[in-house]
Biopython code that builds the backbone (N, CA, C, O; Angstrom):
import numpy as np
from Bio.PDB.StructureBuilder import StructureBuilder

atoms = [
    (1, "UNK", "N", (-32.977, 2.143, -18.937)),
    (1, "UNK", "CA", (-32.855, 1.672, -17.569)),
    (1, "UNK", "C", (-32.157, 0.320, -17.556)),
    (1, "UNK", "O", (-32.462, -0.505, -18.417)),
    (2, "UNK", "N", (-31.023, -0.027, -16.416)),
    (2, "UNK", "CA", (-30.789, -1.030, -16.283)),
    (2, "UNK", "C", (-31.401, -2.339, -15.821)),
    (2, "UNK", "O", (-32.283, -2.221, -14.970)),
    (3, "UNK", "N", (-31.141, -3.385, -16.165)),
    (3, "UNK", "CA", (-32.099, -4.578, -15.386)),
    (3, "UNK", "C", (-31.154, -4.458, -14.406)),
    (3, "UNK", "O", (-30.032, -4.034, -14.680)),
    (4, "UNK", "N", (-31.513, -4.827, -13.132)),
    (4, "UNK", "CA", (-31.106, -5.827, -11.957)),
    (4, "UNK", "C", (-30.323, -6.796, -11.703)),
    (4, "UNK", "O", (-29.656, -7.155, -10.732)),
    (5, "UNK", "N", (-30.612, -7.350, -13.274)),
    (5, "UNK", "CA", (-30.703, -8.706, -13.041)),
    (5, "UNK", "C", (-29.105, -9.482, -14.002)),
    (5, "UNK", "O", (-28.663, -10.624, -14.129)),
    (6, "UNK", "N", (-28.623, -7.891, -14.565)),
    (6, "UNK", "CA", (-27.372, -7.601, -15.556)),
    (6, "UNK", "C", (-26.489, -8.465, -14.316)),
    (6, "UNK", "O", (-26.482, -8.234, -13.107)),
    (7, "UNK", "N", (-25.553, -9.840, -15.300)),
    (7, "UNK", "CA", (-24.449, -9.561, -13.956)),
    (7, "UNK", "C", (-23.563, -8.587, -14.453)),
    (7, "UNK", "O", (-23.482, -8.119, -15.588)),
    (8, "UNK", "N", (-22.692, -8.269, -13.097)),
    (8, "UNK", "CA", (-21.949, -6.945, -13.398)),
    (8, "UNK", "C", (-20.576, -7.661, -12.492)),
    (8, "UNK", "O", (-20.564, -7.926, -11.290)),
    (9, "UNK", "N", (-19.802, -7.801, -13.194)),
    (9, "UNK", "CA", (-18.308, -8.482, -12.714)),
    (9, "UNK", "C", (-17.669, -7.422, -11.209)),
    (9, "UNK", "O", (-17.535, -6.214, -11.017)),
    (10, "UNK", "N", (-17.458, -8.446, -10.544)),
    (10, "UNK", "CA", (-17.231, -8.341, -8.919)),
    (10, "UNK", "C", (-15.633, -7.558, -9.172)),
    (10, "UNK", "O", (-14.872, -8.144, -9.941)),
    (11, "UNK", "N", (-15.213, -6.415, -8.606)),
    (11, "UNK", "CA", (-14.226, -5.757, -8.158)),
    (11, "UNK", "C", (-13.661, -5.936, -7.204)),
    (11, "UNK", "O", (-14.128, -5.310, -6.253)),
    (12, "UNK", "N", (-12.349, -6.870, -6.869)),
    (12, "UNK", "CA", (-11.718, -6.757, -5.429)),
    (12, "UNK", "C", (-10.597, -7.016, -5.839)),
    (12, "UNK", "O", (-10.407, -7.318, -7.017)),
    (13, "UNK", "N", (-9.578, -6.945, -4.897)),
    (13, "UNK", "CA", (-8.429, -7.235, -4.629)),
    (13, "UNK", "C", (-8.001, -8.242, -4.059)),
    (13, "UNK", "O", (-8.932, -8.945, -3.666)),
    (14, "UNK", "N", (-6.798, -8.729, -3.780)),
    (14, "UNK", "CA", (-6.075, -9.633, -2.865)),
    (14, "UNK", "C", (-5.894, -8.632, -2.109)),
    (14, "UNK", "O", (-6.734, -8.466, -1.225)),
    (15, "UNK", "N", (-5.013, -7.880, -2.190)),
    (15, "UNK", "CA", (-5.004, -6.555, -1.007)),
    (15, "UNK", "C", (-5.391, -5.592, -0.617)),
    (15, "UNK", "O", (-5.542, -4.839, -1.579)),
    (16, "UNK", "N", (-5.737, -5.001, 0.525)),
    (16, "UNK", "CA", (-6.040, -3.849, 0.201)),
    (16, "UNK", "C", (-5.632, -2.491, 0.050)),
    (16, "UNK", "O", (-4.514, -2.151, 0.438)),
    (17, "UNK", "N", (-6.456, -1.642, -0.498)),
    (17, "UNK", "CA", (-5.359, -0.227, -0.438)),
    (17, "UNK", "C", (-4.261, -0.332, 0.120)),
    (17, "UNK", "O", (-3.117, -0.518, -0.297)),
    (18, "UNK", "N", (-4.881, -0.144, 1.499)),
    (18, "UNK", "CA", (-3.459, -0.248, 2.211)),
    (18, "UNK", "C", (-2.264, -0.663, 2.405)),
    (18, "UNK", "O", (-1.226, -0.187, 2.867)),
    (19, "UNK", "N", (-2.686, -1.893, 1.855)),
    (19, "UNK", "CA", (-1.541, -3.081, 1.555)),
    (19, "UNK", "C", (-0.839, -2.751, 0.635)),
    (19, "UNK", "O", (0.383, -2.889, 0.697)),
    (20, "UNK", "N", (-1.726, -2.018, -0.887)),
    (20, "UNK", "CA", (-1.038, -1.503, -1.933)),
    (20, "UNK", "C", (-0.095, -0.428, -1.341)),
    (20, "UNK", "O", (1.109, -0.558, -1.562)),
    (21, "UNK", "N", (-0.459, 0.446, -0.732)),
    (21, "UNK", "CA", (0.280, 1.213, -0.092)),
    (21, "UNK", "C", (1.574, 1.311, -0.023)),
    (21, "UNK", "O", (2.398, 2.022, -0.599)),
    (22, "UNK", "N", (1.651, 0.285, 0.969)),
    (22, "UNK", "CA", (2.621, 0.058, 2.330)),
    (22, "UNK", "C", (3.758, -0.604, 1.194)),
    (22, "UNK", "O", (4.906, -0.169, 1.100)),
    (23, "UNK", "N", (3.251, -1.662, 0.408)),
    (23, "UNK", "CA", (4.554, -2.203, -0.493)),
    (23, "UNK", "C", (4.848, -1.384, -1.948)),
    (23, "UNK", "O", (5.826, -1.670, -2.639)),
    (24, "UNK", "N", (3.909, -0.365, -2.313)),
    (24, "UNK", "CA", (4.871, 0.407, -2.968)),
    (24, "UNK", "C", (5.449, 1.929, -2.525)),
    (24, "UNK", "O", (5.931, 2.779, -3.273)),
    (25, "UNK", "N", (5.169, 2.019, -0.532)),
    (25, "UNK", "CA", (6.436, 3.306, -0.538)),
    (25, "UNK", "C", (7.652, 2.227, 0.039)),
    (25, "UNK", "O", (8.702, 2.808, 0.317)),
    (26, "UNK", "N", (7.652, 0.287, 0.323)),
    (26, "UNK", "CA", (8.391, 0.221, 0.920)),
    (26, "UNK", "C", (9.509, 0.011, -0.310)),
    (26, "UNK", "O", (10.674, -0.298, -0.058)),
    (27, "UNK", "N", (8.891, 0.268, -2.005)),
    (27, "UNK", "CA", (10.117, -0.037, -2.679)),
    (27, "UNK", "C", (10.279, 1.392, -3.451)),
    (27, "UNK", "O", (11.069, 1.473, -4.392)),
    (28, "UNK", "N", (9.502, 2.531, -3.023)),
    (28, "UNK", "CA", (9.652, 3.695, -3.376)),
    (28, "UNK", "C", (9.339, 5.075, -2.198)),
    (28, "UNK", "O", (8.349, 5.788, -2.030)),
    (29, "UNK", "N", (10.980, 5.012, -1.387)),
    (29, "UNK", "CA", (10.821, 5.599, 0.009)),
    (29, "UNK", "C", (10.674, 7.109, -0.208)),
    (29, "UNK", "O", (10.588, 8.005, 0.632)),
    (30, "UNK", "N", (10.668, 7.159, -1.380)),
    (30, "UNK", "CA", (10.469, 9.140, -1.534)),
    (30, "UNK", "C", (9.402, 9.698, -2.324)),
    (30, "UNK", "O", (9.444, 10.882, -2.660)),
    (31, "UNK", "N", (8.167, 8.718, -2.744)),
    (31, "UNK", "CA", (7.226, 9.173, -3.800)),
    (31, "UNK", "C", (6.451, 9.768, -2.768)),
    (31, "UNK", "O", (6.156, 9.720, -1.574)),
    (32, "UNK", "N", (6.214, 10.555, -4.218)),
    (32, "UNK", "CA", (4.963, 11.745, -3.781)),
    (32, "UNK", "C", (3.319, 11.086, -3.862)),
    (32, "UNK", "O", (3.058, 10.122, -4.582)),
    (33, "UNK", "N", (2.583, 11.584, -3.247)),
    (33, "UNK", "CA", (1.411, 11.301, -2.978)),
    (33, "UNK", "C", (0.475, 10.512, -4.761)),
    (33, "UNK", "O", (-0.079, 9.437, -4.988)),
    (34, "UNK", "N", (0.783, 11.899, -5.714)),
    (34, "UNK", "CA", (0.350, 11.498, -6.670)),
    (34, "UNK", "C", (1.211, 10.209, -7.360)),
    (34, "UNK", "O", (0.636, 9.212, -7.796)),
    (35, "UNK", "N", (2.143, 10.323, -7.378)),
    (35, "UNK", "CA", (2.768, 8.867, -8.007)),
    (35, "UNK", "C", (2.192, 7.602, -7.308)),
    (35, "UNK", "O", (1.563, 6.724, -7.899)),
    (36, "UNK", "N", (2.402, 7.611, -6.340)),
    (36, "UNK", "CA", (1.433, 6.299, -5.091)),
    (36, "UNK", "C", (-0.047, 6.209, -5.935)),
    (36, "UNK", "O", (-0.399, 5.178, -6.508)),
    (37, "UNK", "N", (-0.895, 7.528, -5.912)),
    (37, "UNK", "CA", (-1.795, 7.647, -6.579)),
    (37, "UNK", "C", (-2.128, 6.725, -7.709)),
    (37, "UNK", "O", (-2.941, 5.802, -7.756)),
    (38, "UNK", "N", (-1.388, 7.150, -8.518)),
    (38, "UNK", "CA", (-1.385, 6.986, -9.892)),
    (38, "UNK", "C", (-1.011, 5.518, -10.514)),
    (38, "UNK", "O", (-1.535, 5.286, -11.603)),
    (39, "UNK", "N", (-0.175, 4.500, -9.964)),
    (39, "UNK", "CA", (0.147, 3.537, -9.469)),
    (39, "UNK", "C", (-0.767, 2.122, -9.001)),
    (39, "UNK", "O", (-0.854, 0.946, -9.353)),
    (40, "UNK", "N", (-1.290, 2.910, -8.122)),
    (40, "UNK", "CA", (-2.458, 1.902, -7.275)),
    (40, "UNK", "C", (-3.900, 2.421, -8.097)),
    (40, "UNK", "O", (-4.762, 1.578, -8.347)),
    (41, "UNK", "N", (-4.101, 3.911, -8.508)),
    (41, "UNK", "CA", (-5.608, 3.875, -8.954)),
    (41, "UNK", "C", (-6.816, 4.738, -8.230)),
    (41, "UNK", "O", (-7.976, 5.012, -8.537)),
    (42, "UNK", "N", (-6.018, 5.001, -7.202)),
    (42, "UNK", "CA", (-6.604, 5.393, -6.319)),
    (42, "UNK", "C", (-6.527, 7.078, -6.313)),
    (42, "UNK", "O", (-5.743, 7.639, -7.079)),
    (43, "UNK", "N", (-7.420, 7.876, -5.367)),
    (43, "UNK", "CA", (-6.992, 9.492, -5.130)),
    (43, "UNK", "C", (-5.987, 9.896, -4.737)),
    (43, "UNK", "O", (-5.463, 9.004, -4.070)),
    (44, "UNK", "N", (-5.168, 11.086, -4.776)),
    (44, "UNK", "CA", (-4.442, 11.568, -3.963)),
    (44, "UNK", "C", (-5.141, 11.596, -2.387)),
    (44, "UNK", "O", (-4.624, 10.984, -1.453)),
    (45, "UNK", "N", (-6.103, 12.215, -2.281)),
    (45, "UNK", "CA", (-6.828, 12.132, -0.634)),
    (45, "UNK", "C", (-6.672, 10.646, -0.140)),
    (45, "UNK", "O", (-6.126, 10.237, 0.885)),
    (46, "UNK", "N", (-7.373, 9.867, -1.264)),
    (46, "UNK", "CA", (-7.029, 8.391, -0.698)),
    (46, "UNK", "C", (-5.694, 8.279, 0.104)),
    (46, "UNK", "O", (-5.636, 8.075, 1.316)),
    (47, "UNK", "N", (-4.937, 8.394, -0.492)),
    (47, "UNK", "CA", (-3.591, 7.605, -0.487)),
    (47, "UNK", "C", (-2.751, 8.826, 0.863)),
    (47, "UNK", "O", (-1.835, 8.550, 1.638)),
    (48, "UNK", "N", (-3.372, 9.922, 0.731)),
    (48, "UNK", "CA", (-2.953, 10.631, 2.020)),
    (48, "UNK", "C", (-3.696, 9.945, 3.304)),
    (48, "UNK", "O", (-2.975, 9.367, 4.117)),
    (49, "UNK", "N", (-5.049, 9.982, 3.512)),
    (49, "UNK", "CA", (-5.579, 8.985, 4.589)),
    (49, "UNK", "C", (-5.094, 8.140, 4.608)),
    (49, "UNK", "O", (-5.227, 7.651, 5.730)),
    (50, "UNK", "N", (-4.377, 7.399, 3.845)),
    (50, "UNK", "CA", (-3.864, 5.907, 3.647)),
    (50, "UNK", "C", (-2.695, 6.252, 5.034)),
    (50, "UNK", "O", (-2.583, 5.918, 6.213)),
    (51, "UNK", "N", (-2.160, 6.886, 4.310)),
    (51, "UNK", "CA", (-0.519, 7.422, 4.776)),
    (51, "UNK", "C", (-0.921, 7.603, 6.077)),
    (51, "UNK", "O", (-0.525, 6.842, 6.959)),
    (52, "UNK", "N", (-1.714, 8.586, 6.314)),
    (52, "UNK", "CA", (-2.151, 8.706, 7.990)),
    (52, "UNK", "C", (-2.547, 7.765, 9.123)),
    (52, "UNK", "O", (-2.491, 7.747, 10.352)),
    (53, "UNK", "N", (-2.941, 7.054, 8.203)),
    (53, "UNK", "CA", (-3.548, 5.774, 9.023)),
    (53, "UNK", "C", (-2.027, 4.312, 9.335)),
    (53, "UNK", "O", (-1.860, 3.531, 10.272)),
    (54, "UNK", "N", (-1.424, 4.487, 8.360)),
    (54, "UNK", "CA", (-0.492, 3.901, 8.248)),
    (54, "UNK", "C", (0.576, 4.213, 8.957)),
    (54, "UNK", "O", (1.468, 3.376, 9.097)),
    (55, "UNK", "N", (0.652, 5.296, 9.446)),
    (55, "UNK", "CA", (1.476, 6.050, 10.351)),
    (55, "UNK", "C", (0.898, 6.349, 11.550)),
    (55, "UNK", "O", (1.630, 6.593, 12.510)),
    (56, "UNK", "N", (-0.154, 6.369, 11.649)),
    (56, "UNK", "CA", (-0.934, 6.385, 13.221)),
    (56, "UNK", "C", (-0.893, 4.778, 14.207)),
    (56, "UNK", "O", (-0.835, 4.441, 15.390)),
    (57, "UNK", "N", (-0.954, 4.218, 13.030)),
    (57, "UNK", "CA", (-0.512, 2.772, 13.265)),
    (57, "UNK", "C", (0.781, 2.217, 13.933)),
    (57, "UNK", "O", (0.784, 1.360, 14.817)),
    (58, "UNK", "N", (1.911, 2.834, 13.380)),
    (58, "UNK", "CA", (3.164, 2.293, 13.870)),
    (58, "UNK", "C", (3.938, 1.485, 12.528)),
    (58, "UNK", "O", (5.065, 0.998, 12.449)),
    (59, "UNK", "N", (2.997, 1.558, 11.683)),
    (59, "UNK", "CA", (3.659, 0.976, 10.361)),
    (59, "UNK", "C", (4.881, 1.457, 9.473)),
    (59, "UNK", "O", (5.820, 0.897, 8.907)),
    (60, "UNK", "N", (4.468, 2.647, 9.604)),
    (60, "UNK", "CA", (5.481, 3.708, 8.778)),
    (60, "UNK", "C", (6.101, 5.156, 9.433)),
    (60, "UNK", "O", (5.269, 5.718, 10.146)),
    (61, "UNK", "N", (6.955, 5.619, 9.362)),
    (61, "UNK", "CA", (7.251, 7.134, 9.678)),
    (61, "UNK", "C", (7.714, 8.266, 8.708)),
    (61, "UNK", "O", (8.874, 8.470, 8.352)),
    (62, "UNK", "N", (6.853, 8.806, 8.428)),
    (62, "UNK", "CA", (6.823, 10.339, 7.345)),
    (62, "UNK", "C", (8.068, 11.165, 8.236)),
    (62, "UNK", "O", (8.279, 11.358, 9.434)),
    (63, "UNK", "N", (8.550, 11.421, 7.340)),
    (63, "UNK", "CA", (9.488, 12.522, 7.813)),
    (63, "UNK", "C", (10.075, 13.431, 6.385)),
    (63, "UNK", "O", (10.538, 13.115, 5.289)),
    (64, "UNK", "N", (9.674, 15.069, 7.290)),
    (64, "UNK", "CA", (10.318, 15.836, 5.908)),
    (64, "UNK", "C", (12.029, 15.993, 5.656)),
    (64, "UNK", "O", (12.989, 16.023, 6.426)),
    (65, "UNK", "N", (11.874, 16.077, 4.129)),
    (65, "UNK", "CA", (13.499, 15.763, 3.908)),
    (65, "UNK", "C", (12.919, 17.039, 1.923)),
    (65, "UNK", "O", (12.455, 16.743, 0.822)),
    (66, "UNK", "N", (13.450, 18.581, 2.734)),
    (66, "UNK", "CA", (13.113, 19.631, 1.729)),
    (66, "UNK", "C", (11.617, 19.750, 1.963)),
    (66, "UNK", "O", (10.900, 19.951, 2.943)),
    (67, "UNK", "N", (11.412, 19.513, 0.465)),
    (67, "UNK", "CA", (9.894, 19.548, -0.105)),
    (67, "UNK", "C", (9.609, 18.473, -0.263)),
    (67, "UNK", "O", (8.859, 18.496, -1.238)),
    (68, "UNK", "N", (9.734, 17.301, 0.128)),
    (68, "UNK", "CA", (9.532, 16.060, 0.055)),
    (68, "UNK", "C", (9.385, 15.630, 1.392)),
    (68, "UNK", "O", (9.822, 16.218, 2.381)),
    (69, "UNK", "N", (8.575, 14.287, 1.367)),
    (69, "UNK", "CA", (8.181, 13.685, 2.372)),
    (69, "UNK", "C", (9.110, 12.483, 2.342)),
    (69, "UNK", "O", (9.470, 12.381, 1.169)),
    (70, "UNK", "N", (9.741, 11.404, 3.161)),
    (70, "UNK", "CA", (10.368, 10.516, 3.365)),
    (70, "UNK", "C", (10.042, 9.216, 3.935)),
    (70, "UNK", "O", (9.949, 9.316, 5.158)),
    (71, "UNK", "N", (9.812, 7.915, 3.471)),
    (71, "UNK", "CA", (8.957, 7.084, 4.093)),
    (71, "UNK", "C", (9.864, 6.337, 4.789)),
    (71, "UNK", "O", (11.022, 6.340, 4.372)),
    (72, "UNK", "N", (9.520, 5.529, 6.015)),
    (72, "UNK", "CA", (10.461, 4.420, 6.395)),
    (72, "UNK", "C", (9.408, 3.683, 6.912)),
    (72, "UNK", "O", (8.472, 4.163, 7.553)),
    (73, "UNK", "N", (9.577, 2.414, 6.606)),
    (73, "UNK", "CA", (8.699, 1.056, 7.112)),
    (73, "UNK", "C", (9.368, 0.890, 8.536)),
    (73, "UNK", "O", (10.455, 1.318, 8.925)),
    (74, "UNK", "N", (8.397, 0.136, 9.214)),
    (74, "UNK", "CA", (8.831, -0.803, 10.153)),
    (74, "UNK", "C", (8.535, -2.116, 10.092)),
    (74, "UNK", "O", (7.507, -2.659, 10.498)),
    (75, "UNK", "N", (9.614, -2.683, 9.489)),
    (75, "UNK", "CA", (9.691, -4.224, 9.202)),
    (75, "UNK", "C", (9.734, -5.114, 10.292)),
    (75, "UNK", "O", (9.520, -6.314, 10.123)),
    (76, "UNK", "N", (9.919, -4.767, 11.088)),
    (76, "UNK", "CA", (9.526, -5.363, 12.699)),
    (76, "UNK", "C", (8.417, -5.874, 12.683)),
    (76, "UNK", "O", (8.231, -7.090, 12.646)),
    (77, "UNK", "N", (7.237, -4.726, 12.717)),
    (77, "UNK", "CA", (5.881, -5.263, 12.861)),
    (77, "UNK", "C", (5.316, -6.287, 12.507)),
    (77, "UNK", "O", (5.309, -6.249, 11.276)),
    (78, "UNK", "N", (4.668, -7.497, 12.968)),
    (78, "UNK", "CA", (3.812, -8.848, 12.588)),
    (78, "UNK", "C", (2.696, -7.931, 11.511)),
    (78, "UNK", "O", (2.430, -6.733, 11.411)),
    (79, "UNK", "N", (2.284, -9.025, 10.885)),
    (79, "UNK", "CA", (1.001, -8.632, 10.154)),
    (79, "UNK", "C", (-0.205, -8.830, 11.023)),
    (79, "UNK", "O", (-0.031, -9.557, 12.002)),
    (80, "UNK", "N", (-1.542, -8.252, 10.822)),
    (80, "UNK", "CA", (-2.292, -8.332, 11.619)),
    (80, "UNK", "C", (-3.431, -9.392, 10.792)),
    (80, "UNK", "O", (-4.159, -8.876, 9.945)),
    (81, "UNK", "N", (-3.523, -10.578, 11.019)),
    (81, "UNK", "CA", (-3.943, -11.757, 10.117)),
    (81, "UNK", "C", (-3.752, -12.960, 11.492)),
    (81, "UNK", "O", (-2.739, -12.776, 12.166)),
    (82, "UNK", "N", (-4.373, -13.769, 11.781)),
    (82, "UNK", "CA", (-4.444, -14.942, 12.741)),
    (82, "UNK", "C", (-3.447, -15.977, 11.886)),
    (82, "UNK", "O", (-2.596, -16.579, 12.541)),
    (83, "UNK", "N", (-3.508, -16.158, 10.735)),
    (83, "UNK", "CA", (-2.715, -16.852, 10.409)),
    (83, "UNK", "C", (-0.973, -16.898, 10.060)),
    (83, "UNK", "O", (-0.029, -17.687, 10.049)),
    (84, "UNK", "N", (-1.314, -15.416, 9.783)),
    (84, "UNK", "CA", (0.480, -14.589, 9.314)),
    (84, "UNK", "C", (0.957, -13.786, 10.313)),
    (84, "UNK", "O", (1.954, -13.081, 10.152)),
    (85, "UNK", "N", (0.076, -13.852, 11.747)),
    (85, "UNK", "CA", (0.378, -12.941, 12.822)),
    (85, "UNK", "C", (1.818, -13.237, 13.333)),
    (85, "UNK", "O", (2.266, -12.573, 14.268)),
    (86, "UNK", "N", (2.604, -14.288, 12.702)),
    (86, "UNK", "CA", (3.935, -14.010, 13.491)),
    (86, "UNK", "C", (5.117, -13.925, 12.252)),
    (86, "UNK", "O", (6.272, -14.338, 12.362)),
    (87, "UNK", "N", (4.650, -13.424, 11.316)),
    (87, "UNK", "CA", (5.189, -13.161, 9.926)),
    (87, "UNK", "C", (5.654, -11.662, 10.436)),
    (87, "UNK", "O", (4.814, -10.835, 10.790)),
    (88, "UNK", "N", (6.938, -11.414, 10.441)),
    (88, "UNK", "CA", (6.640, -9.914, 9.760)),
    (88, "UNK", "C", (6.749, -9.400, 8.583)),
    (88, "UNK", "O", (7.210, -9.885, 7.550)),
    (89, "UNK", "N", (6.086, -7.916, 8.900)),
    (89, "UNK", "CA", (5.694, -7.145, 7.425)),
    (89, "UNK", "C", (6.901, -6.876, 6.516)),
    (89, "UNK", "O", (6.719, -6.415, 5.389)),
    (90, "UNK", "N", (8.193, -7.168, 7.004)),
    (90, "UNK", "CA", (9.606, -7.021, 6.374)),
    (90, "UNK", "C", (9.360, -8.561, 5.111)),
    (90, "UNK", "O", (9.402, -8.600, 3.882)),
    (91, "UNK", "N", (9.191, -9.297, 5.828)),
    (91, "UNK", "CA", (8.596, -10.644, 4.761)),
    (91, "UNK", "C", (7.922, -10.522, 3.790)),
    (91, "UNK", "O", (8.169, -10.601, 2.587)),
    (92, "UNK", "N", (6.799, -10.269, 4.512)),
    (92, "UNK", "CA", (5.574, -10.304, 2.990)),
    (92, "UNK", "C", (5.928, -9.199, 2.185)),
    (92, "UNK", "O", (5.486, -9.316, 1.042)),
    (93, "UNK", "N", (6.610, -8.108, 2.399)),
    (93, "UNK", "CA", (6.993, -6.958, 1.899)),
    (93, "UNK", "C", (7.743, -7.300, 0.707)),
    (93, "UNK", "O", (7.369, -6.962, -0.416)),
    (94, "UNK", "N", (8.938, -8.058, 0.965)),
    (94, "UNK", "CA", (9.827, -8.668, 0.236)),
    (94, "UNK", "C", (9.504, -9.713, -1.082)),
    (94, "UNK", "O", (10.086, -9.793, -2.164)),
    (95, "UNK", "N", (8.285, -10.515, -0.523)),
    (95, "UNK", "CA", (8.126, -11.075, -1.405)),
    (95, "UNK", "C", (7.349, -10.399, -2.216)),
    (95, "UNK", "O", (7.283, -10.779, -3.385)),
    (96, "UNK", "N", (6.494, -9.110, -1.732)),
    (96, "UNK", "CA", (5.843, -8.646, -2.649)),
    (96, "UNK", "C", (6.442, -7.872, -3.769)),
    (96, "UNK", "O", (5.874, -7.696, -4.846)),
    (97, "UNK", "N", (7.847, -7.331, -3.398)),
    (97, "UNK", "CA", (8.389, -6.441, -4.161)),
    (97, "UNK", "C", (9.358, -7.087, -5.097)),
    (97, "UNK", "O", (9.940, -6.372, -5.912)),
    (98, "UNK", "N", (9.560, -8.225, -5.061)),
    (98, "UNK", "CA", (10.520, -9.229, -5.798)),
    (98, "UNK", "C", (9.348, -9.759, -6.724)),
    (98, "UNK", "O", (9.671, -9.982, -7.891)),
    (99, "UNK", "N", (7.990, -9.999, -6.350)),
    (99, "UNK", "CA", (7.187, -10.478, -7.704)),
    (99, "UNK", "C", (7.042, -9.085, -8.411)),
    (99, "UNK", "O", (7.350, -9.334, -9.576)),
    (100, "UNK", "N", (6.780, -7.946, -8.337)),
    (100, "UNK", "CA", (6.471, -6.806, -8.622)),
    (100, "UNK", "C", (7.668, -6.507, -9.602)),
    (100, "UNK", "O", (7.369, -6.120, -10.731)),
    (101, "UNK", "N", (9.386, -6.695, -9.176)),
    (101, "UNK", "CA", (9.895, -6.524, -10.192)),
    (101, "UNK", "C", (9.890, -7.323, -11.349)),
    (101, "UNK", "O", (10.562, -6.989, -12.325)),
    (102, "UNK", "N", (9.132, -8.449, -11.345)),
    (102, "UNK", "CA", (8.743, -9.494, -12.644)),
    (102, "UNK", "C", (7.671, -8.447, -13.221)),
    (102, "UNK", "O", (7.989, -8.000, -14.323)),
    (103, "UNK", "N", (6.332, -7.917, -12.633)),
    (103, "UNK", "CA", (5.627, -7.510, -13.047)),
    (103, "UNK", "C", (4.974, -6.367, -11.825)),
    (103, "UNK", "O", (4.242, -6.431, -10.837)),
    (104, "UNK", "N", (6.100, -4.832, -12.937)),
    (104, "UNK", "CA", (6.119, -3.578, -12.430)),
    (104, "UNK", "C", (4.771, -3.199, -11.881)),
    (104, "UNK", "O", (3.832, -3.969, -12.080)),
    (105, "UNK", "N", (4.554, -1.883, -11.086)),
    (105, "UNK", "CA", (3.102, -1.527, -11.160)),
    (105, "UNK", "C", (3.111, -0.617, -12.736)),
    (105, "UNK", "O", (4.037, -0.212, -13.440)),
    (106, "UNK", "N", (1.721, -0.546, -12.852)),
    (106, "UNK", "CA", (1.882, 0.009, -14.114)),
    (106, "UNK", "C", (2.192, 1.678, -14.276)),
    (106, "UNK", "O", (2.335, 2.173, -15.394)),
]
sb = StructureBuilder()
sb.init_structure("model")
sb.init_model(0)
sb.init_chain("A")
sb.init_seg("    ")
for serial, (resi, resn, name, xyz) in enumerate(atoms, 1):
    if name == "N":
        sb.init_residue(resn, " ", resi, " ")
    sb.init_atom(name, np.array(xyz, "f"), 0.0, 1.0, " ", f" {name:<3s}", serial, name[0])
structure = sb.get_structure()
């Protein structure tokens, strides 16, 4: 049996899923569910709710192209943050994907 009382090292992010999301279909506009997956860590189901939500939003637009799905951001959009609310997501996007090519996802 475990103690209680074990510390057990805290799991979080700077971003979240979603965030993971959003900046790796905005530097990979044709991956498939499992690559996103596989990437971030997360489920395929995950990362489909992700997608849905992300697109119910106004963030992104799925569109089929074959057997493939097709992503497009909307870099327009502000972030939703009191402090970065007049940032848009084309910004933070950018900078996220310019540190990312220093250090790929894995």
């Amino acid at each position: 049996m475990k103690s209680s009382s074990a510390k057990v090292p805290l799991r979080w992010s700077l971003l979240t899923n979603h965030g993971h999301v959003l900046a790796y279909v905005a530097g990979h506009s044709d991956a498939r569910l499992r690559d996103i997956a596989e990437s971030i860590g997360i489920t395929e189901r995950t990362v489909a709710q992700i997608v849905n939500d992300l697109e119910e939003a106004g963030h992104l637009t799925k569109t089929r192209d074959g057997r493939r799905n097709r992503y497009e951001i909307d870099g327009g959009l502000t972030i939703q943050a009191p402090r970065l609310s007049t940032m848009p997501i084309a910004q933070l996007l950018g900078l996220l994907l310019a540190a990312l090519e220093k250090q790929p996802f894995a």
